[in-house]
N, C-alpha and C positions, 0 to 999 in steps of 0.2 A: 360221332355224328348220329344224332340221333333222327329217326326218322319219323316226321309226322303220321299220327294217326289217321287212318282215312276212319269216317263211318261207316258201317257196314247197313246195306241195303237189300231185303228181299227179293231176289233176282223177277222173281211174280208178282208180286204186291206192292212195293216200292217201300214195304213196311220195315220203320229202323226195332229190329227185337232180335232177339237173339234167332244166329242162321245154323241150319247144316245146310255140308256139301252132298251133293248131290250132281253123278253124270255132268262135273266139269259147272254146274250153277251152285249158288246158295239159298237156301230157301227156309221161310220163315215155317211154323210149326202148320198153319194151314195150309200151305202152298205144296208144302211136303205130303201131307195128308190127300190132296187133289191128284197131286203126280202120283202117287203110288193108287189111287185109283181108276187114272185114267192108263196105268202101264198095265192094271188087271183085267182093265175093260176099255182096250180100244177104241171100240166104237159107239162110248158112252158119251165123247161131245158131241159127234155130230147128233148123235139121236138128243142128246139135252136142247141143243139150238133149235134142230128141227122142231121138236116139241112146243118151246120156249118162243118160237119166233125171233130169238136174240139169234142175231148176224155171227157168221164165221167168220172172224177174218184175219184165220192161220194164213200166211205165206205159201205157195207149193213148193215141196221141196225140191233140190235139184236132183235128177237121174243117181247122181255119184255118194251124195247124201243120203237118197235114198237106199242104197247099196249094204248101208250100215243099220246096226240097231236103231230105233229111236233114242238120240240124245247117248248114246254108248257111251261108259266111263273108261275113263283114262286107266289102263292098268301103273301100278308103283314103278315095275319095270317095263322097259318097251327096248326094241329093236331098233337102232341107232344106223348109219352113217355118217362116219366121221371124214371129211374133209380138211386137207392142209391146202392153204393159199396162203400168200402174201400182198402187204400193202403196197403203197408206191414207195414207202418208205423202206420198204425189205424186209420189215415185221416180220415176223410169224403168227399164223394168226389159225385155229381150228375151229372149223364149223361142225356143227354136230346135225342134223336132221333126224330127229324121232319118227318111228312108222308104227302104223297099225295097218296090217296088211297090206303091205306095202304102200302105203297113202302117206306122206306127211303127214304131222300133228303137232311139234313143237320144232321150235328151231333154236340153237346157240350157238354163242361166239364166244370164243376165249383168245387169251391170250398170254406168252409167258413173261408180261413186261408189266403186272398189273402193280408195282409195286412206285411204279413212274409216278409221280405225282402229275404232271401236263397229260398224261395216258388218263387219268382217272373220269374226266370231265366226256372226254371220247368212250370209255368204257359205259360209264352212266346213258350214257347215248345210244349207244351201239344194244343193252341191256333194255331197252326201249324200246328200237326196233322189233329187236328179237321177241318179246314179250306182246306185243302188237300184231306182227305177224305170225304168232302161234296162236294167240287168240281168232285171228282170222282162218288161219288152217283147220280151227277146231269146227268154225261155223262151215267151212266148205262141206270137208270132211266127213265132220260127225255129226253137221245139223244141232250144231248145239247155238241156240240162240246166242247170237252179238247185241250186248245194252250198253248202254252209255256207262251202267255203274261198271260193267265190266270192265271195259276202258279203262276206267279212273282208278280200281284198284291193282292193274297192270302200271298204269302211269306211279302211283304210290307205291308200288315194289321196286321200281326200278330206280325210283329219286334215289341218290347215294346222299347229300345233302343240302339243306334249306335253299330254298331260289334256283337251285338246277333248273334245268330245262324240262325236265319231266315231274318237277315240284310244281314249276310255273304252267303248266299246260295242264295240270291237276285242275289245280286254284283258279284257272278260268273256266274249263267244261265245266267243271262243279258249280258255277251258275249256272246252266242249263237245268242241272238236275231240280231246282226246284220251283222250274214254271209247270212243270208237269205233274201230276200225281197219277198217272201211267207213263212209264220209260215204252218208247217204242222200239220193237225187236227185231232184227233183220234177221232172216232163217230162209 
């Protein structure tokens, strides 16, 4: 099963060029160069706009967001609880919640039946979910901007293969992405 390529898009520019990660984004070679001067100099946008007369129109973050670093990366390791539930079916089935400071930040589901073939379509699924709502945890959380491309390469991780559910939900926001030449950011 092979999985389609997504393209990859500058999480700041919408620019397709080669990205690094960066604090949970990807960012093209400028965008990267911006962030790491506005992480040395805080309060170099607003004085740029001021200056500039060009409008601010960052989002205010919320109380709990703001709690956290600006945009704070994801450490390799993190502090988990694991949960056991079961389905209606009697499954078994383990939830994992990742924390940072005790916050949420990702979430997983497993299960020991992955080898079911009628399970796999549900697991693909369920891999969607979970992917979805970690990326949402991130933006409560860590104020880490939610874009549309982000979405879509959550949607493209989680397709197991061609015409799934979250192949097909790709393949149609993926026309959005190109009425805009800025993605708008929810933060």
């Amino acid at each position: 099963m092979k999985q389609k390529e997504l393209i990859e898009i500058c999480d700041g520019c919408s620019a397709q060029e080669p990205l690094t990660d960066h604090a949970g984004n990807e960012f093209c070679r400028r965008c990267l160069d911006l962030v790491h001067l506005l992480e040395e100099h805080p309060d170099l946008l607003s004085r740029l706009t001021a200056l500039t007369g060009v409008a601010d129109n960052s989002v205010e973050k919320t109380s709990t967001a703001d709690s956290h670093a600006h945009h704070e990366a994801i450490p390799e390791v993190l502090d988990a609880v694991r949960y056991r539930t079961h389905d209606r079916e009697r499954n078994s089935w383990y939830v994992s919640v990742s924390e940072i400071n005790g916050d949420p930040v990702e979430i997983f589901a497993s299960t020991a039946f992955d080898r079911d073939h009628h399970l796999q379509s549900r697991i693909s699924n369920l891999t969607t979910i979970t992917r979805l709502i970690s990326l949402i945890l991130r933006n409560v959380y860590l104020a880490e901007g939610l874009t549309l491309q982000k979405v879509l390469k959550q949607l493209a991780r989680s397709s197991r293969q061609k015409n799934d559910l979250p192949d097909m939900l790709c393949q149609v926001l993926s026309n959005y992405r190109t009425k805009t030449s800025r993605e708008k950011t929810v933060a």
